[in-house]
N, C-alpha and C positions, 0 to 999 in steps of 0.2 A: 040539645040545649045544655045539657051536662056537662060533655066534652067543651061546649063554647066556655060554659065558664068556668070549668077547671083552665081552659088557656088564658083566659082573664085573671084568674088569680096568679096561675105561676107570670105571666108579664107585669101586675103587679109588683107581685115577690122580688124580681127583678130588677124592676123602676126603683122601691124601694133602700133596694142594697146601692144601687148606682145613687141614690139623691145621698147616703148619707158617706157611701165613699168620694163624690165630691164634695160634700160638707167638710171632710176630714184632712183633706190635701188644702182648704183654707190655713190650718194651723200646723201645716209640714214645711212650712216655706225656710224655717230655719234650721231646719236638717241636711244632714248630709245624705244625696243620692247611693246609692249603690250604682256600682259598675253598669253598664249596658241597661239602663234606668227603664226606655220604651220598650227594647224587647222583654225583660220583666212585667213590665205593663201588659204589653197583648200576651203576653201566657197565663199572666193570671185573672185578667178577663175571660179567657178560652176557660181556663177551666173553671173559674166562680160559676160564671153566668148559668152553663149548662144545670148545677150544683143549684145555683138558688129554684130553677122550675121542680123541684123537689121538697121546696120547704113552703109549709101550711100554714100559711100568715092568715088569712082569710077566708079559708075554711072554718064552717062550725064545726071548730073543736072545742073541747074546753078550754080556759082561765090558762091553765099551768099550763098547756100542750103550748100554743099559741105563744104565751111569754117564754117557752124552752126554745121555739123555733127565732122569736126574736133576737135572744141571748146566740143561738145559733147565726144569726146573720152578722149582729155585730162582731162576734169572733172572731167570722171568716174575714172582716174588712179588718179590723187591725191583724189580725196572720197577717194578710196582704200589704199592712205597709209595713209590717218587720220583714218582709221578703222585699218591698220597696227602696226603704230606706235603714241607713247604717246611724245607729243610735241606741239609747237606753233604752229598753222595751216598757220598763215606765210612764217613759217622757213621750213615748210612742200610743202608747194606752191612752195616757191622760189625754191628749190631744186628739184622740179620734173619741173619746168619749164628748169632748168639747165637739164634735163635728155632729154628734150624734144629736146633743141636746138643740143644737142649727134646724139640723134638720126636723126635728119635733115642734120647733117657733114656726118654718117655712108650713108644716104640715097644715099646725092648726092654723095659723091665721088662712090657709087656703077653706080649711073648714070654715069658718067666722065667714068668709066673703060669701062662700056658698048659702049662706044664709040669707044673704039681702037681698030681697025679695026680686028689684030689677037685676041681679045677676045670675041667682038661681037657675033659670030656664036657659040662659045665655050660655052656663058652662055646662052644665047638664044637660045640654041638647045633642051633645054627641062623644062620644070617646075621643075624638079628634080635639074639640072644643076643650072636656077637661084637662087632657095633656098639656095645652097650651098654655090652659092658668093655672095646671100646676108648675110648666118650666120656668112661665114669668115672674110666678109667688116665688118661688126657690130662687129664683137670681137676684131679685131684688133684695131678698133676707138674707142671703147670703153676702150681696156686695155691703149691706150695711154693718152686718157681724164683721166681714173683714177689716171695715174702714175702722167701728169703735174699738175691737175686742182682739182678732187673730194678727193680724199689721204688730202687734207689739208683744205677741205671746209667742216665748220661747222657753220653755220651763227646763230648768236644771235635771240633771243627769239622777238619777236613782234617787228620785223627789219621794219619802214614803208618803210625806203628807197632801203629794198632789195623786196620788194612789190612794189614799184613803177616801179626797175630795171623790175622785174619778167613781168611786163604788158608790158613794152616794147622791150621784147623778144615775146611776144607771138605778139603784132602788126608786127615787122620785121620779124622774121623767120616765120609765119604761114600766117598771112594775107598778106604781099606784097608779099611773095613766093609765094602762093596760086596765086595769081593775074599775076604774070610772067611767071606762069607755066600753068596756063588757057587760056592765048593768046599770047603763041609763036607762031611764023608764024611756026614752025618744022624745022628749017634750023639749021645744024649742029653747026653754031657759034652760033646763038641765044644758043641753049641748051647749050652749054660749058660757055657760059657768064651767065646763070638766075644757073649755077649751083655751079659757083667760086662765084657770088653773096651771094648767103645762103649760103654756106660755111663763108664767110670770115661773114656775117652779124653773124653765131651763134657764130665762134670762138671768135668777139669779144665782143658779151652778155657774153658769159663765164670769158672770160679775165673782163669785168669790174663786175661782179658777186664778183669774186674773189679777186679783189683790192675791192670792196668797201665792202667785209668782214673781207680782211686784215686791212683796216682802221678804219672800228667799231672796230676791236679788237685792235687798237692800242689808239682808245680814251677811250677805256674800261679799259683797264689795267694804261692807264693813269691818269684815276680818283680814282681807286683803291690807287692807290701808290701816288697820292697827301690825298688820303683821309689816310693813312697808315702813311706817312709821317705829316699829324697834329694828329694823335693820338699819335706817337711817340713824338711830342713836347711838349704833354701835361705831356708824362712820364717821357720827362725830363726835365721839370721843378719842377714836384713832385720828382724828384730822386735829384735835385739839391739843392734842402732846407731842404732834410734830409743828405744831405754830407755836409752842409753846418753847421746843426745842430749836426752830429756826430764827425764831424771834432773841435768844437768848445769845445764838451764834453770829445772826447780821449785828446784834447792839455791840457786840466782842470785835467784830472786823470792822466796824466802821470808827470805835476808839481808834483800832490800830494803825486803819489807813489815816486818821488824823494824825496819829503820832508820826506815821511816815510823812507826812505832808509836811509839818512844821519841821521835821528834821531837813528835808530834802532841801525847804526854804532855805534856812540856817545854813546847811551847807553848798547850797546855792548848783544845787544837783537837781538835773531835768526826769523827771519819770513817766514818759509820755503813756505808758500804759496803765497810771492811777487812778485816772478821770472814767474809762470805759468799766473798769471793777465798781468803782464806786456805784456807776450807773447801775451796772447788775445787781450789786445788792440794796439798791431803791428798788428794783423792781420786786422785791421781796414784800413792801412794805404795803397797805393795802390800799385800795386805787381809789378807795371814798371812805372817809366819815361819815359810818353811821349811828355811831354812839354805843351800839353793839361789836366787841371785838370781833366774837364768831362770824357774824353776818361780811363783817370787814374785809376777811379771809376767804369766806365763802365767794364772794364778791372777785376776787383778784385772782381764785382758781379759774373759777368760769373764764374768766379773759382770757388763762390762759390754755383753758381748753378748747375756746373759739379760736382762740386762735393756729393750734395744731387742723381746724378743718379749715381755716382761709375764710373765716365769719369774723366781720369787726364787731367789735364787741365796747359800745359806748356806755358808760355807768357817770351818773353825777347822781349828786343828794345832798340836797340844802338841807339837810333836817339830821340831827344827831341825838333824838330823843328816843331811838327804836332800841335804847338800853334798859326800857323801861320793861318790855316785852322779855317772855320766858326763848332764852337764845336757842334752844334742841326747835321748838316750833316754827321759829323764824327760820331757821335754817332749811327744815322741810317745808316751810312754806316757797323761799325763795328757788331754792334749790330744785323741786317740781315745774316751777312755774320758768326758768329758764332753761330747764331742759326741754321743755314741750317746744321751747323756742329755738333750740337747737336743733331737735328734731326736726323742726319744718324748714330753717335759713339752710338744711345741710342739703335739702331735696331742691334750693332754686339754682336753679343753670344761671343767671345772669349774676357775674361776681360784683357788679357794681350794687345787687340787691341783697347778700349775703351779709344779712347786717341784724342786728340787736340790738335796742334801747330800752335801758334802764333809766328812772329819774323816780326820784323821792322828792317828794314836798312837803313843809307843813303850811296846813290849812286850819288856823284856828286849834280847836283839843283835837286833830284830825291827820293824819299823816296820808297822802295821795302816794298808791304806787302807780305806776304805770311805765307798762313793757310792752314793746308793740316789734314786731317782725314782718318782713316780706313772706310770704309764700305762696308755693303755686299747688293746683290743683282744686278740690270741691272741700269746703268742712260742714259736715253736718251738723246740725245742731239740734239739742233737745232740752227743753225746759233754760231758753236763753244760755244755756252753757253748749260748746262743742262736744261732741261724742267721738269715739273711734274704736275700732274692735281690741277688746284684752286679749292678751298673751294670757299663759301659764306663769310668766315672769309678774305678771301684777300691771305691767304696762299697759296703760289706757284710762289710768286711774288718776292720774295726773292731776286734771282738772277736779275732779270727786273730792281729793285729799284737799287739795288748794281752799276750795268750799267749806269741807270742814273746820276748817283751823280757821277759817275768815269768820266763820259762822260763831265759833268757838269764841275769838275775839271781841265777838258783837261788832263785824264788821257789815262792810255788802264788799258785792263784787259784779263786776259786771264785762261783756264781752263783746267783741264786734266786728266784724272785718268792713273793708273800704278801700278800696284800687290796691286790690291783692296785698292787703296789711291787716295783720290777726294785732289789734287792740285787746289785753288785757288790762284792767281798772280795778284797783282794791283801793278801799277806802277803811284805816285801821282809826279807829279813837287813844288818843294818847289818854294811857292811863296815871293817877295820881296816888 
C-alpha cells in the first residue's frame, strides 16, 4: 500500500510539473526557438520527468521541505525553457512565473468544483475520472488565460521590474498558498475561502504582469518616437537651408531667363531650349499651397521621391491655413504618414495601382487630411489603428507617432482599408 502510494505521488509530482510547463509555453509564443526546438523538447522530458519521481510534493513533510521541493520544480521548468528558448532569461522567468500562477487558477477552481456535492463522487470515483477533470479544468483555464492575458504578453528584454513583479508571484501564489493549504482546519468554508484566495491572489499577478508590460511598452515606444521626432528636426532644419538656398537660386535664374527672354524678343533670336529650363526650375517650386512653406516643400520632395519608385504621387489642397500649425510637427506628422504610404504602393505589382493621394480641405474651424493607397497583402489592426513589427531603426512607429501629434493637436484620426485601399483621415481644428 505504501509502495502504491509513493507511485501516486511521484505521478502526481509529475502531472504537476507537466500542467505548469504547459501553462508556461502559453506566454513563450513571442520568443525565439532555439536550434533543433523538438529534439531539445524530448531530452529534456527524458531527463526532467525521471527527476520529478524524486521530488516530495505530497508526502508528509514539513511546510519548508515541501515549499523547497516546489521552488525545486519550478526551477527545473524555467531551466527548461532557457534550454528551450533563446531570449532574456528574465523575460523567460517572468513568463513561466505567469504560467505558473495558470496553473494555480486551473488547480483551485478544480478544487472548488470538487466540492459540489453532485460532482464530488463523479470525480472522485476513480483516478481515471479525476484526471479527466483535471485535463478539462486545465484547458479550459488555460484557453481563457490565453485569449484575455498571454495572446498579447510579450515583456521586454532584461525587465527588472517584471523580475521583481515575477518574485512576488511566486511569494503569494506558492508560499502563502502553500501555508493556507498546510493548516486548514478541513472545514468546507476554510477550503472554499484559502481557494477564491489563490485564485484572485494569481489572477491579479497576471493582471499587473500584464499592465506593467503594457506600460514598459508604452515608455518604449515613447522614447522611440521622442528620439524619431529629434532626428526628424534635425532633417528639417538641413531640408530648411537648402529650400531656403534653392528658393534663393530659382528666384536668381528665373529673373535671368526673363531678362534672356525679353532680349531674345528684341533681337528677334529663337532659343528653343528656354521654355524646357524654365519648366525645370518650376518644378522646384512647390506642387500645393498649403500656407505652410515647410510643409510646401516637404510636399514636392515626396513627389519626387515617388517618383524615383514609379508611384504617382497626386497632392491638391484647398486650404492654406495649416500656417497656423507649429511647421517641425507638421512635417513629422506628414512626412510619417506618407511614407507608410510609400511603404506599401512600393510592395503592389499592378503599376496602374502604384498610386498616392493626398488632398486637404477645409471644413468649417476644421482642416480634412486624407491620404489613401492601394496595397496588397493583410494589415492588422489593433485599437482601430494598423500595427506592424518594429525594427531597431524605430520603424513600425509611424502610425503611434502620427497619433501622437493628432492627439497633441486636439485632433482624431481615423483608419480603414476597402477594395485593397489603406484610408487614412485626420481631422486638425484650425487654430486662432
Amino acid at each position: 500500500m505504501t509502495d502504491f502510494t509513493s507511485f501516486l505521488d511521484s505521478q502526481r509530482a509529475i502531472a504537476y510539473f507537466l500542467e505548469i510547463f504547459i501553462a508556461e509555453f502559453l506566454f513563450m509564443h513571442s520568443f525565439k526557438k532555439r536550434s533543433h526546438f523538438v529534439v531539445r523538447l524530448i531530452a529534456l522530458l527524458v531527463v526532467v520527468i525521471p527527476l520529478m519521481t524524486t521530488v516530495n510534493l505530497y508526502q508528509n513533510t514539513s511546510t519548508p521541505s515541501r515549499l523547497l521541493h516546489l521552488i525545486i520544480v519550478i526551477s527545473a521548468s524555467i531551466l527548461g525553457m532557457l534550454f528551450l528558448y533563446d531570449y532574456s532569461p528574465l523575460s523567460i522567468a517572468s513568463s513561466c512565473i505567469a504560467g505558473v500562477a495558470t496553473q494555480h487558477i486551473a488547480n483551485k477552481t478544480l478544487t472548488l468544483i470538487i466540492l459540489i456535492p453532485s460532482l464530488h463522487s463523479i470525480i472522485l470515483h476513480s483516478y481515471i475520472t479525476y484526471i479527466l477533470a483535471d485535463i478539462i479544468v486545465s484547458a479550459i483555464v488555460y484557453a481563457i488565460t490565453y485569449y484575455l492575458v498571454a495572446r498579447n504578453y510579450s515583456p521586454q528584454k532584461s525587465s527588472m521590474r517584471l523580475n521583481v513583479i515575477s518574485f512576488v508571484i511566486i511569494i503569494t501564489c506558492i508560499g502563502v498558498n502553500r501555508l493556507v493549504v498546510d493548516y486548514e482546519t478541513g472545514d468546507v468554508h476554510s477550503t472554499i475561502a484559502s481557494c477564491i484566495y489563490a485564485i484572485i491572489c494569481c489572477v491579479l499577478a497576471l493582471a499587473i504582469q500584464l499592465y506593467l508590460y503594457k506600460w514598459q511598452q508604452q515608455q518604449t515606444e515613447g522614447q522611440v518616437i521622442k528620439e524619431l521626432l529629434t532626428a526628424s528636426e534635425k532633417q528639417y532644419e538641413q531640408w530648411k537651408a537648402m529650400v531656403e538656398f534653392i528658393s534663393i537660386q530659382t528666384h536668381d535664374l528665373k529673373h535671368m531667363i526673363d531678362r534672356i527672354q525679353r532680349l531674345a524678343e528684341k533681337e528677334n533670336v529663337s532659343i528653343p531650349d528656354l521654355e524646357p529650363i524654365r519648366e525645370s526650375i518650376s518644378g522646384f517650386s512647390p506642387l500645393v499651397k498649403t500656407g505652410n512653406d515647410v510643409l510646401d516643400v516637404l510636399l514636392r520632395n515626396m513627389s519626387t521621391l515617388c517618383l524615383r519608385q514609379n508611384i504617382r504621387f497626386n497632392c491638391v489642397s484647398y486650404t492654406d491655413c495649416l500656417g497656423l500649425y507649429d511647421s517641425m510637427s507638421l512635417y513629422f506628422l506628414f512626412a510619417n504618414a506618407i511614407d507608410n504610404a510609400r511603404s506599401a504602393a512600393d510592395k503592389v505589382t499592378d503599376p496602374g495601382k502604384r498610386l498616392i493621394d493626398v488632398s486637404l480641405k477645409q471644413f468649417g474651424d476644421s482642416v480634412i487630411i486624407h491620404i489613401w493607397n492601394y496595397y496588397e497583402g493583410k494589415i492588422e489592426f489593433e485599437n482601430d489603428l494598423p500595427v506592424r513589427a518594429v525594427d531597431d531603426n524605430g520603424n513600425g512607429y509611424g502610425i503611434k507617432s502620427i497619433k501622437m501629434l493628432v492627439d497633441k493637436f486636439e485632433g482624431a484620426i481615423n483608419t480603414k482599408t476597402e477594395n485593397d485601399i489603406f484610408h487614412l483621415n485626420i481631422i486638425l481644428p484650425l487654430k486662432h
